[in-house]
Structures are given as structure tokens and as C-alpha cells.
ZAVEX-424643 format. One line per 10 residues: their letters; for each residue x, y, z of N, C-alpha, C, CB. Coordinates in nm, 3 decimals, always signed. Glycine has a CB too. Example, Ala and Ser with C-alpha at 12.3 -4.5 7.8 and 13.67 -1.06 7.14 Angstrom:
AS	+1.319 -0.569 +0.780 +1.230 -0.450 +0.780 +1.320 -0.330 +0.780 +1.131 -0.447 +0.905 ~ +1.285 -0.225 +0.708 +1.367 -0.106 +0.714 +1.290 +0.003 +0.787 +1.408 -0.060 +0.572
// end
This chain:
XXXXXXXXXX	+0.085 -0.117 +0.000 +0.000 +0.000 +0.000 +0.089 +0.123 +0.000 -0.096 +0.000 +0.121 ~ +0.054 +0.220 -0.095 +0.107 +0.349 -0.072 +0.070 +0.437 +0.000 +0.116 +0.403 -0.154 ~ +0.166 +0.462 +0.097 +0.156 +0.570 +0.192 +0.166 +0.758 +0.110 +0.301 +0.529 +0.306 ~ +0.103 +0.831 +0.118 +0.164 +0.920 +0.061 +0.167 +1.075 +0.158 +0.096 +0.922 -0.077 ~ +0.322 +1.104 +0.199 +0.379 +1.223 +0.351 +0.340 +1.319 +0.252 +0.587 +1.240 +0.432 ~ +0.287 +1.397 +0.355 +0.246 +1.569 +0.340 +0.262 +1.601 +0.408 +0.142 +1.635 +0.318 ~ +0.258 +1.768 +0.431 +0.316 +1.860 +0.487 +0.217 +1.822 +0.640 +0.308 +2.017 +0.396 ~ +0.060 +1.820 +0.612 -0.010 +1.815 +0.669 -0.063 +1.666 +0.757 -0.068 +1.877 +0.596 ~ +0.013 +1.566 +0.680 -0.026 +1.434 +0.770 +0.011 +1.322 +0.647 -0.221 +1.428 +0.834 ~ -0.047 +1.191 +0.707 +0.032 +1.089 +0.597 -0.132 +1.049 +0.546 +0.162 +0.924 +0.678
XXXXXXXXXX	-0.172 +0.984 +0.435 -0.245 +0.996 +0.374 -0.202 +0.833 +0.304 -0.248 +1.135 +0.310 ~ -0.323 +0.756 +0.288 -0.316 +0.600 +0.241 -0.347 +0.514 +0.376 -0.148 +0.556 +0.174 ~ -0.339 +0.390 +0.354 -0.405 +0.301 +0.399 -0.281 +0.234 +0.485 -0.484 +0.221 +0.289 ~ -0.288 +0.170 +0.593 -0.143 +0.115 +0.621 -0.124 -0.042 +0.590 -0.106 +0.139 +0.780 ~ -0.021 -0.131 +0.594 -0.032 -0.252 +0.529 -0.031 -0.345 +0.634 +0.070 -0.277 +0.429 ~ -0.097 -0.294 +0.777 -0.107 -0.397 +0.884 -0.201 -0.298 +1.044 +0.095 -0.460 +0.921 ~ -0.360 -0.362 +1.065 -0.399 -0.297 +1.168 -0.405 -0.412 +1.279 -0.529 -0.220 +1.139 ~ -0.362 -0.343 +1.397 -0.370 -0.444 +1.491 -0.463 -0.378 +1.644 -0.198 -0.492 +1.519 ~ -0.572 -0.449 +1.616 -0.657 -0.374 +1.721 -0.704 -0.461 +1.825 -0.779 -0.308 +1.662 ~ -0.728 -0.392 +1.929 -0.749 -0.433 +2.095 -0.925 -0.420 +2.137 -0.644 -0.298 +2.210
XXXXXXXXXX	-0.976 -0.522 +2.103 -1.131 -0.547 +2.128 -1.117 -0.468 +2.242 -1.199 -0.709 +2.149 ~ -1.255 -0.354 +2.256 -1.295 -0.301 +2.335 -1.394 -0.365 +2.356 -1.299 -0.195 +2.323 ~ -1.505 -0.307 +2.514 -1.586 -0.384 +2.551 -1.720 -0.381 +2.412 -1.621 -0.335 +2.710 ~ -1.726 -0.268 +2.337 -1.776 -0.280 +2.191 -1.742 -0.363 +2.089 -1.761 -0.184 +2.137 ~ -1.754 -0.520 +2.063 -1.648 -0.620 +2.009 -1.717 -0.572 +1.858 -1.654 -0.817 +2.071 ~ -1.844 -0.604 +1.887 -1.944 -0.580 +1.747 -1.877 -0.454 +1.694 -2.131 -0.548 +1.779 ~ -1.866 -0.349 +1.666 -1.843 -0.235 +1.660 -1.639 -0.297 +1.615 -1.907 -0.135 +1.825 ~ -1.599 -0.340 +1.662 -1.465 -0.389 +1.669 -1.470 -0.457 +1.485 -1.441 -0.524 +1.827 ~ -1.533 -0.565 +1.513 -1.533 -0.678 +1.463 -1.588 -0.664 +1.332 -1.594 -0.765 +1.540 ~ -1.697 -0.594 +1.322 -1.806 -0.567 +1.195 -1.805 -0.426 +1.156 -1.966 -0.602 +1.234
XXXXXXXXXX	-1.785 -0.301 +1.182 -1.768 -0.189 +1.153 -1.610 -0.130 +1.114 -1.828 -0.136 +1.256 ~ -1.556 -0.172 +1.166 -1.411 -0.124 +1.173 -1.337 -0.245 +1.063 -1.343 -0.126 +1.359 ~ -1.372 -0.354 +1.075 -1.368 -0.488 +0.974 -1.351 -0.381 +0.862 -1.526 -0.615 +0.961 ~ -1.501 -0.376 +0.811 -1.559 -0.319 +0.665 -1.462 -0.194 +0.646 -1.746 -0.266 +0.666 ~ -1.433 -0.124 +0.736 -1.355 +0.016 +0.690 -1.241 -0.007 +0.655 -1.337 +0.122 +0.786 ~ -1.170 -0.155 +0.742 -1.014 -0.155 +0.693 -1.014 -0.270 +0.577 -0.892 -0.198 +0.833 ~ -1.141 -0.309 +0.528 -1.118 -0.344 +0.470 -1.156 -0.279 +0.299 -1.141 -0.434 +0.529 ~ -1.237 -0.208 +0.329 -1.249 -0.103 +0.176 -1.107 -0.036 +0.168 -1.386 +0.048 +0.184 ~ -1.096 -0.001 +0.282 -0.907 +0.070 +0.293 -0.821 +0.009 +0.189 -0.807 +0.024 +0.460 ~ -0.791 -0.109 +0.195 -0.715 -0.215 +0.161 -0.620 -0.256 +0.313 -0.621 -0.167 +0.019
XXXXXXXXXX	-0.665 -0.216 +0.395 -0.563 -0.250 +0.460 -0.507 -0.462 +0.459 -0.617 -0.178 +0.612 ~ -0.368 -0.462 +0.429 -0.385 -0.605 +0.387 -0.375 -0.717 +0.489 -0.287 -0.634 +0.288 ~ -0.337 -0.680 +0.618 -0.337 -0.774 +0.758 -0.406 -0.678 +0.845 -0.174 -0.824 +0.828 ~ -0.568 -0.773 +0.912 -0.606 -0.689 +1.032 -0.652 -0.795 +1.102 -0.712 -0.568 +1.016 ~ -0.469 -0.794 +1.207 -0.557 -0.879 +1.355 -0.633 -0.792 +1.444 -0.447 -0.953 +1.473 ~ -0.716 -0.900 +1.508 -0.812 -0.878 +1.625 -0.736 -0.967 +1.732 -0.982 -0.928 +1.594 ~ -0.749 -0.858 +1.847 -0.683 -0.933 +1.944 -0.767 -0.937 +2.069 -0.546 -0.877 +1.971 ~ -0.819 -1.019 +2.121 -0.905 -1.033 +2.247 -0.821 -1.018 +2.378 -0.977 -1.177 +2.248 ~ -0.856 -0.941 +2.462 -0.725 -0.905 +2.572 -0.772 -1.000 +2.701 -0.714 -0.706 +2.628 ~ -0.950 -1.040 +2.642 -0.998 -1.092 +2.818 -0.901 -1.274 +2.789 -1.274 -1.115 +2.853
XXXXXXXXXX	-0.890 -1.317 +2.680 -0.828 -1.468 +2.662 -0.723 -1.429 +2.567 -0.938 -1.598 +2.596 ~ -0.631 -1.329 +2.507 -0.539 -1.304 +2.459 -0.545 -1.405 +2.287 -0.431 -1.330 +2.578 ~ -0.669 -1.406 +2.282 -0.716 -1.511 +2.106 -0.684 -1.394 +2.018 -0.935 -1.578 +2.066 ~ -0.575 -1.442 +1.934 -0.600 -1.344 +1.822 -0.610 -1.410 +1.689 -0.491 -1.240 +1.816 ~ -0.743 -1.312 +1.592 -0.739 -1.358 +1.428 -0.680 -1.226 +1.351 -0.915 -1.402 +1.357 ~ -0.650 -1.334 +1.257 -0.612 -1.300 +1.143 -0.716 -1.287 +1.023 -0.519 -1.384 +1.120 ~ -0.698 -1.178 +0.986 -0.781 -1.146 +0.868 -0.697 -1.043 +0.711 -0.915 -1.049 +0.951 ~ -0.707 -1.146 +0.619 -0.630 -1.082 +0.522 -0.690 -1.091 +0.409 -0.505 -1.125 +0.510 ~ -0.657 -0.966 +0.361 -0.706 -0.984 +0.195 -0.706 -1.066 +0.121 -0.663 -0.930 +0.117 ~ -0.818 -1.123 +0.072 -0.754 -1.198 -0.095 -0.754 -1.108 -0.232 -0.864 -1.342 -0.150
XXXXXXXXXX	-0.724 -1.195 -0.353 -0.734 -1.129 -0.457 -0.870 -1.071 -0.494 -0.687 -1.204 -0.546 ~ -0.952 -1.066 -0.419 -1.101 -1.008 -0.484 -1.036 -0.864 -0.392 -1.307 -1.107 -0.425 ~ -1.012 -0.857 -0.319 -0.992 -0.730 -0.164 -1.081 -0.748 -0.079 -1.010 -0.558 -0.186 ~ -1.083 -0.873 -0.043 -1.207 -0.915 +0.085 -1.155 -1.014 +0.230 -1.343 -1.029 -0.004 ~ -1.150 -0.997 +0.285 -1.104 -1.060 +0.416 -1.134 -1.190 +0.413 -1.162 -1.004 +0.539 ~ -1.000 -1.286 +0.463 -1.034 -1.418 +0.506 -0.984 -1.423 +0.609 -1.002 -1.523 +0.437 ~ -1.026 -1.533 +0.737 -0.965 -1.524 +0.814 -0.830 -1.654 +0.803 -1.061 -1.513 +0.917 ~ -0.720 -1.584 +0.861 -0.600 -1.679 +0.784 -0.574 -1.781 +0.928 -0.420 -1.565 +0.720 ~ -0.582 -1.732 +1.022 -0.550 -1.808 +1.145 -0.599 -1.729 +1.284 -0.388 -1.832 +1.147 ~ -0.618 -1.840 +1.375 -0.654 -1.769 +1.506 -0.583 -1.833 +1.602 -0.803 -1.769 +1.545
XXXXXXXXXX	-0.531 -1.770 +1.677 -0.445 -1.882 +1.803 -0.406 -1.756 +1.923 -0.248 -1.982 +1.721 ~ -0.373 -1.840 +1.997 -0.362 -1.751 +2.120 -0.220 -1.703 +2.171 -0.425 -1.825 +2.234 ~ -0.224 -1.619 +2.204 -0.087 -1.531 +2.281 +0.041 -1.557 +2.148 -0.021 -1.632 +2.482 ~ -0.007 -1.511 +2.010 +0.057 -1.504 +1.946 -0.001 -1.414 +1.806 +0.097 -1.621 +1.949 ~ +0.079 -1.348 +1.773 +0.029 -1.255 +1.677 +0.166 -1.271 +1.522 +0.019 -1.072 +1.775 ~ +0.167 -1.325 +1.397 +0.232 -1.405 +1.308 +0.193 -1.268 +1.184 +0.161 -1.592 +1.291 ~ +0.271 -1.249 +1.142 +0.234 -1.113 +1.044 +0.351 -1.223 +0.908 +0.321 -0.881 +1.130 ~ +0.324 -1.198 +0.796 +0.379 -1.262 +0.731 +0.454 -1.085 +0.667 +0.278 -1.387 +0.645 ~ +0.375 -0.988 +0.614 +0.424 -0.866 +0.591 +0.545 -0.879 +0.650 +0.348 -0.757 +0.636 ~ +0.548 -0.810 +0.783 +0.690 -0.780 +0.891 +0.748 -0.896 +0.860 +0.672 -0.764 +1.075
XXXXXX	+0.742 -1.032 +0.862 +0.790 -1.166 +0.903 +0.858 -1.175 +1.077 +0.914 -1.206 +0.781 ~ +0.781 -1.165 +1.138 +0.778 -1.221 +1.271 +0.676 -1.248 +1.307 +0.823 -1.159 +1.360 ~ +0.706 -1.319 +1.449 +0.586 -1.374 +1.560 +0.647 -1.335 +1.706 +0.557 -1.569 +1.553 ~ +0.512 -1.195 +1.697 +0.484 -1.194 +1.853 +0.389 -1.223 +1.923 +0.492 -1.102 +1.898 ~ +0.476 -1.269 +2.061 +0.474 -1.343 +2.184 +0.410 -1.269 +2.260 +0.593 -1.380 +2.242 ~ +0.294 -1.311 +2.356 +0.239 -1.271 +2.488 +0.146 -1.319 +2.594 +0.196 -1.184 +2.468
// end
């Protein structure tokens, strides 16, 4: 994804969101989903803080979310290429 710096702020989509379920999961899960995903954003984990479960959700070639994996106290970005631990 292209980022594009201005004077005034950065502008584009980023190529990885990693968000912290609030007690609003719906709102988490289904609203914020759809936005990063018209974005393009191309990795958006969800991370549950009350059991530390996190998914994976990534683009395919249409630009629509699958979920790629879910597992716990671990977060696997293939972008960056690491796995973090918690």
C-alpha cells in the first residue's frame, strides 16, 4: 500500500492494523472490519485481551477478508515476518 507524507499528515491506507477489542467487540469486529477493509488494509488482527485469542484477517485477490489463522498469545504477520509473543 502506498503511503503518501504531506506537509499536513500521511495519507493512504497502512499494510497492517492491529486492534485491541474493546468492551464494543461488534463495533470492533463488523464496523471497523468493513472500513479496513475497503481501505485495503492487507493484515487486520483482532486481538481479544480478556483470553489473549488473536485472528487473522487478510485480503484476498477479490480485496475481501479471510480469516488466515486464530491462536492464542501469538500474533504471526507474514508482511513484517515475525511472531509476537504474549
Amino acid at each position: 500500500t502506498l503511503i503518501k507524507v504531506e506537509k499536513d499528515g500521511l495519507y493512504g491506507a497502512p499494510d497492517i492494523a492491529i486492534e485491541i477489542l474493546s468492551q464494543n467487540k461488534s463495533y470492533d469486529t463488523k464496523r471497523k472490519r468493513a472500513l479496513y477493509e475497503k481501505a485495503g488494509v492487507k493484515e487486520y488482527f483482532m486481538i481479544d485481551p480478556e483470553n489473549k485469542n488473536v485472528t487473522l484477517l487478510t485480503l484476498n485477490a477479490s480485496g475481501l477478508y479471510e480469516q488466515t489463522y486464530e491462536e492464542t498469545g501469538i500474533l504471526r504477520s507474514d508482511i513484517i515476518n515475525c511472531d509476537l509473543k504474549f
